[in-house]
BAKE-485979 format. One record per residue: residue number from 1; residue in one letter; x, y, z of N, C-alpha, C, CB in turn. Coordinates in Angstrom, 3 decimals. Atoms other than C-alpha are relative to their C-alpha. Glycine has a CB too. Layout:
N
   seq   type        n.u        n.v        n.w       ca.u       ca.v       ca.w        c.u        c.v        c.w       cb.u       cb.v       cb.w
   NUM      A          X          Y          Z          X          Y          Z          X          Y          Z          X          Y          Z
...
***
This chain:
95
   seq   type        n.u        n.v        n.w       ca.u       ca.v       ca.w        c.u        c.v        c.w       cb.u       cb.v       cb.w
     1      X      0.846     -1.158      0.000      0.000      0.000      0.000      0.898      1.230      0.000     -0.966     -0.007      1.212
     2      X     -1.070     -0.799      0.026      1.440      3.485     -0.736     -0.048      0.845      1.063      0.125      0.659     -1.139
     3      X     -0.114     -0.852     -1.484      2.507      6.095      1.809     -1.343      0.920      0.071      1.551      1.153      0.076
     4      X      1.038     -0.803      0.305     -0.645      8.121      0.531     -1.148     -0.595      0.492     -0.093      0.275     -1.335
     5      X      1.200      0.985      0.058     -3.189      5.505      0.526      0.274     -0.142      1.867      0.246     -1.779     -1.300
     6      X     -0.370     -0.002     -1.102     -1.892      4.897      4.121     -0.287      1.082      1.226      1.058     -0.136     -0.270
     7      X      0.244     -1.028     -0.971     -2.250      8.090      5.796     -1.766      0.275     -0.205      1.095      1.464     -0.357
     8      X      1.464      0.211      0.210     -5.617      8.141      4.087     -0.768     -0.946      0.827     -0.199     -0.409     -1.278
     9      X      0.423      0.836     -0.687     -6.547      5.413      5.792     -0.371      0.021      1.726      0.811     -0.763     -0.356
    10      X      0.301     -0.955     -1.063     -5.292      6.732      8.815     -0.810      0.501      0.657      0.212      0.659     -0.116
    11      X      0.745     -1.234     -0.640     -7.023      9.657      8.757     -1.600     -0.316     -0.050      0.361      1.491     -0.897
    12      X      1.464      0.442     -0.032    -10.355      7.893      8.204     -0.393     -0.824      1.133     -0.342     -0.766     -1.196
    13      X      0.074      0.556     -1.184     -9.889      5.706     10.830      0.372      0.864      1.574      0.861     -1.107     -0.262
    14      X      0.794     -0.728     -1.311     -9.691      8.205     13.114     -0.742      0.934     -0.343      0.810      0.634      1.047
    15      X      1.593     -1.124      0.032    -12.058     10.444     12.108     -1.233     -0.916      0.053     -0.257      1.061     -1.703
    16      X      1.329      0.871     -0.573    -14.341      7.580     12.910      0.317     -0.142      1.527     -0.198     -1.705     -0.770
    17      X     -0.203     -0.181     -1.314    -12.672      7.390     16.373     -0.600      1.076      0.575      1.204      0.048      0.246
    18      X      0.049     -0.773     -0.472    -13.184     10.886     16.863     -1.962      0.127      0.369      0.901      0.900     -0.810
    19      X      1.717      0.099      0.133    -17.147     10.226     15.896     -0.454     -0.772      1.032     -0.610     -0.707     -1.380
    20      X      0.840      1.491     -1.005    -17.451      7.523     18.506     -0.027      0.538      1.240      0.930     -1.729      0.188
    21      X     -0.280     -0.969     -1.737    -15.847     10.438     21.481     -0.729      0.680     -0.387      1.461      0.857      0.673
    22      X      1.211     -1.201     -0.500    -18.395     13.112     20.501     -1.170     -0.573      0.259     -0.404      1.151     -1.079
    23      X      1.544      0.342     -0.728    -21.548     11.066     20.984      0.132      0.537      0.808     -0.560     -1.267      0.434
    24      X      1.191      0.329     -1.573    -21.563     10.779     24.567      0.486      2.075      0.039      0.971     -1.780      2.218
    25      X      0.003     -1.735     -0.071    -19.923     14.754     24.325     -1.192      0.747     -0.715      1.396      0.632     -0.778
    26      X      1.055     -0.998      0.289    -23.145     15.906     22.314     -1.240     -0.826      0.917     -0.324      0.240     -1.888
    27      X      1.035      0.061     -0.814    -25.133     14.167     24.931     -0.032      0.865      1.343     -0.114     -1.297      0.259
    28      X     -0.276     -1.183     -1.109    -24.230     16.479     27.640     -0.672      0.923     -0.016      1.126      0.605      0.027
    29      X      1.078     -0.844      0.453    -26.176     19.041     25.777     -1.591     -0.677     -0.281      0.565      0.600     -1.314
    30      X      0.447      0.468      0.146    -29.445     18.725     25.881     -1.236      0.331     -1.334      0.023     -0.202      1.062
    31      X      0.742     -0.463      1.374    -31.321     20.355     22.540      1.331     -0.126     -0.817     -0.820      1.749     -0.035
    32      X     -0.510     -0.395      1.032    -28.468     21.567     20.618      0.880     -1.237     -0.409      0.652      1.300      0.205
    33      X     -0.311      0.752      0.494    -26.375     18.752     20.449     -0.533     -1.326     -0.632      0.569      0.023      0.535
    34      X      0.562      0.838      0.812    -28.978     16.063     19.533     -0.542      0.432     -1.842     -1.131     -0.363      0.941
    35      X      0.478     -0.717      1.186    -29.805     18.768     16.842      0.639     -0.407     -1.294      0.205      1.431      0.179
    36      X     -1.301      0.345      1.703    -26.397     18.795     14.956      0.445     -1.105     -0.281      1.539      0.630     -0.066
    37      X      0.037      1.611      0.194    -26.156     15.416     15.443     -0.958     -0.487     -1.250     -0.622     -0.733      1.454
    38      X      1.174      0.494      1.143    -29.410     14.839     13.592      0.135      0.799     -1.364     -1.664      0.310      0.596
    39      X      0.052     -0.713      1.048    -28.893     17.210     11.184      1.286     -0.400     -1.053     -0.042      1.439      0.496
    40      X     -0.695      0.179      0.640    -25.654     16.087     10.266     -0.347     -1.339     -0.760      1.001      0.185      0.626
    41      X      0.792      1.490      0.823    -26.922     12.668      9.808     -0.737     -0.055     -1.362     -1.207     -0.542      0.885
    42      X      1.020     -0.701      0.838    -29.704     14.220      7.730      0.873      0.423     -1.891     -0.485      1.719      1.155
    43      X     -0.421     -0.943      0.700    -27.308     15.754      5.599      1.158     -1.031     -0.994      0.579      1.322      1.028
    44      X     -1.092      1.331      0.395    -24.765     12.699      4.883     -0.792     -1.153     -0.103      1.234     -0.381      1.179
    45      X      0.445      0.838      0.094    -27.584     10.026      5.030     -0.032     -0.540     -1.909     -1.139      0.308      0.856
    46      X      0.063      0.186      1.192    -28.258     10.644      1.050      2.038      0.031     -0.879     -1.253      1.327     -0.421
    47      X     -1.722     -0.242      0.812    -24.246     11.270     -0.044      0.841     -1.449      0.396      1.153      1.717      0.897
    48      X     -0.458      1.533     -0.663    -22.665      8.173      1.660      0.287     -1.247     -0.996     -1.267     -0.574      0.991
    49      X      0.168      1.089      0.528    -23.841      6.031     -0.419      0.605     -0.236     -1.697     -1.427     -0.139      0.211
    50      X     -1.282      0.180      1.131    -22.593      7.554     -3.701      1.163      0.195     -0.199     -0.050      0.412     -0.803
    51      X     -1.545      0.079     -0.286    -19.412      8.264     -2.325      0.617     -1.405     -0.072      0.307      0.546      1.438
    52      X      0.076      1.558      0.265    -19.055      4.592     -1.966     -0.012     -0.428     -1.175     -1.039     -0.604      0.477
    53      X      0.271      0.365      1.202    -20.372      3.848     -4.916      0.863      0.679     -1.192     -1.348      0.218     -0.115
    54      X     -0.656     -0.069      0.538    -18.255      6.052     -6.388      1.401     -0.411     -0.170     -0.249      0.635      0.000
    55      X     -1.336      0.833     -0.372    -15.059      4.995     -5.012      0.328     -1.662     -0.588     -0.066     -0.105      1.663
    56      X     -0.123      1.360      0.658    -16.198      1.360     -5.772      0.140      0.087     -1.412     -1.158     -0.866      0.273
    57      X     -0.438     -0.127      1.278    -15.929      2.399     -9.133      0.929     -0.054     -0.833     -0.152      0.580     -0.193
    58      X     -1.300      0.038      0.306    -12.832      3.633     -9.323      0.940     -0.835      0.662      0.393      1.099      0.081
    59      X     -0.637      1.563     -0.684    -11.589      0.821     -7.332      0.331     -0.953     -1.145     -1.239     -0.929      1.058
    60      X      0.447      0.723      1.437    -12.989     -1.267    -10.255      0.980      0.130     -0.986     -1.306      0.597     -0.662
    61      X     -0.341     -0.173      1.426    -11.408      0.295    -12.802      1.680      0.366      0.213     -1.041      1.338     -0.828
    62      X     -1.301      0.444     -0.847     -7.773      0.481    -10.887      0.436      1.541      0.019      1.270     -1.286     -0.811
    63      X     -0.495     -1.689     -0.116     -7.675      4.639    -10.653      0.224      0.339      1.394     -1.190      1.163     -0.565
    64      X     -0.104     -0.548     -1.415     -7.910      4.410     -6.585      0.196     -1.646      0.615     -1.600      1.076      0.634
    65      X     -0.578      1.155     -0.934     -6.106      1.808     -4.031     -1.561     -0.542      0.526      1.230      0.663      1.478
    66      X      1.108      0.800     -1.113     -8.972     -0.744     -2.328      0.207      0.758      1.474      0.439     -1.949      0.229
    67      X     -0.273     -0.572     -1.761     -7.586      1.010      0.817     -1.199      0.829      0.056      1.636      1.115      0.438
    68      X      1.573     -0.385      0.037    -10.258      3.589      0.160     -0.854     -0.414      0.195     -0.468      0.244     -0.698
    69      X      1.493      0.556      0.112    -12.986      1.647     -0.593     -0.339     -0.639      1.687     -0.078     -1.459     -1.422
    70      X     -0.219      0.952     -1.149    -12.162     -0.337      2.688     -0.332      1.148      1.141      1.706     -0.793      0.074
    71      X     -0.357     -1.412     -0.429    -11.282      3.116      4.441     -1.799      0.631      0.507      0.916      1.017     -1.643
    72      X      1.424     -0.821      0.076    -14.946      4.601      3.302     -1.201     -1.365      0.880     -0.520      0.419     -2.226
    73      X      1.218      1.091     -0.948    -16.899      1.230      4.458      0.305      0.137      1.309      0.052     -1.792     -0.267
    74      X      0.107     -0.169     -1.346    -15.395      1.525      7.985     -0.442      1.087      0.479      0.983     -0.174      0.529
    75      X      0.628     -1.330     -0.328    -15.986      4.984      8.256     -1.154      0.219     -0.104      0.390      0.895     -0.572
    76      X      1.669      0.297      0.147    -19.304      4.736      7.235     -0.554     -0.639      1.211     -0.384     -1.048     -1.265
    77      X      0.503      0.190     -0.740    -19.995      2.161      9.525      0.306      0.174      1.903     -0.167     -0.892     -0.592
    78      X     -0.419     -1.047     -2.024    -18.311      4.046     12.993     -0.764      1.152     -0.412      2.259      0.773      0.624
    79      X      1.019     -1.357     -0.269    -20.467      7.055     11.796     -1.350     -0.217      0.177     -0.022      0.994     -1.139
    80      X      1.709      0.688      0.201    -23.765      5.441     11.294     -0.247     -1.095      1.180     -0.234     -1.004     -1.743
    81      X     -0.453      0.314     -1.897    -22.670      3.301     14.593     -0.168     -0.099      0.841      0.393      0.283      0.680
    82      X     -0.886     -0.360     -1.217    -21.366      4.811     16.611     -1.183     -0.191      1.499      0.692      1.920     -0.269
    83      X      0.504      0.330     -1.336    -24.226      4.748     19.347     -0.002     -1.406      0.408     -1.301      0.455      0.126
    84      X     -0.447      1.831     -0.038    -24.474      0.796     18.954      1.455     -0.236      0.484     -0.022     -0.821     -1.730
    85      X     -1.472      0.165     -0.743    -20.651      0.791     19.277      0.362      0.362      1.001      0.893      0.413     -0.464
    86      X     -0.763     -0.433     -1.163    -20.358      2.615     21.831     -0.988     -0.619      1.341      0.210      1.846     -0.039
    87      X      0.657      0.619     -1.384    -23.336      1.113     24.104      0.567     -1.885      0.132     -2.153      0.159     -0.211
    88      X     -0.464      1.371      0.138    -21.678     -2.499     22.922      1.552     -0.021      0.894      0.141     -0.400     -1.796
    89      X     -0.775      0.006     -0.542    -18.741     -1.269     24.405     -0.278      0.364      1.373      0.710      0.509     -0.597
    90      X      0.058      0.009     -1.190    -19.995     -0.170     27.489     -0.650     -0.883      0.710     -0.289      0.898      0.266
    91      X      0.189      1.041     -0.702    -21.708     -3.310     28.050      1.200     -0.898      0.540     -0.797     -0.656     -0.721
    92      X     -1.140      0.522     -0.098    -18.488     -4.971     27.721      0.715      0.317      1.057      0.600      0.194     -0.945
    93      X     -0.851      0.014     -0.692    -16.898     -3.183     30.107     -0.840      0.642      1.404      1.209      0.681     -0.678
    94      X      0.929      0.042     -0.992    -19.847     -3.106     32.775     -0.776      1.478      0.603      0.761     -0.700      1.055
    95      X      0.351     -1.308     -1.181    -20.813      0.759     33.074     -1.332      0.543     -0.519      1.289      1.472      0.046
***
């Protein structure tokens, strides 16, 4: 994999980390952060999918590393998630 594709990867994998620490931080608030939460959702629910789809494309056709494609499915699913993940993890660890 190249040094590019790599940091890409990276940086997607934590910017799904970072999605999994603001939940419980926009639960603290109690209007505004369920707001931008929802709204962001709202706003990425329809794009997601042809981002993906586009990527799988160029995956396909050998213009972009699989790291992407791989990259965009995890990220996808720690953003769309993340509350599941994170109450799966706090079962796990009893709190």
């Amino acid at each position: 994999m190249s040094n590019t594709a790599q940091r890409a990867l990276t940086f997607v994998l934590y910017a799904g980390l970072l999605a999994l620490q603001a939940s419980p931080a926009f639960a603290q608030f109690t209007g505004a952060g369920s707001q931008a939460t929802n709204w962001v959702v709202q706003l990425l629910t329809p794009i997601v999918p042809l981002a993906v789809a586009v990527v799988g494309v160029l995956c396909l056709t050998g213009r972009v590393n699989w790291g992407w494609f791989v990259g965009g499915l995890v990220g996808t699913a720690l953003f769309f998630g993340r509350d599941q993940v994170v109450s799966m993890f706090r079962g796990w660890l009893g709190a």
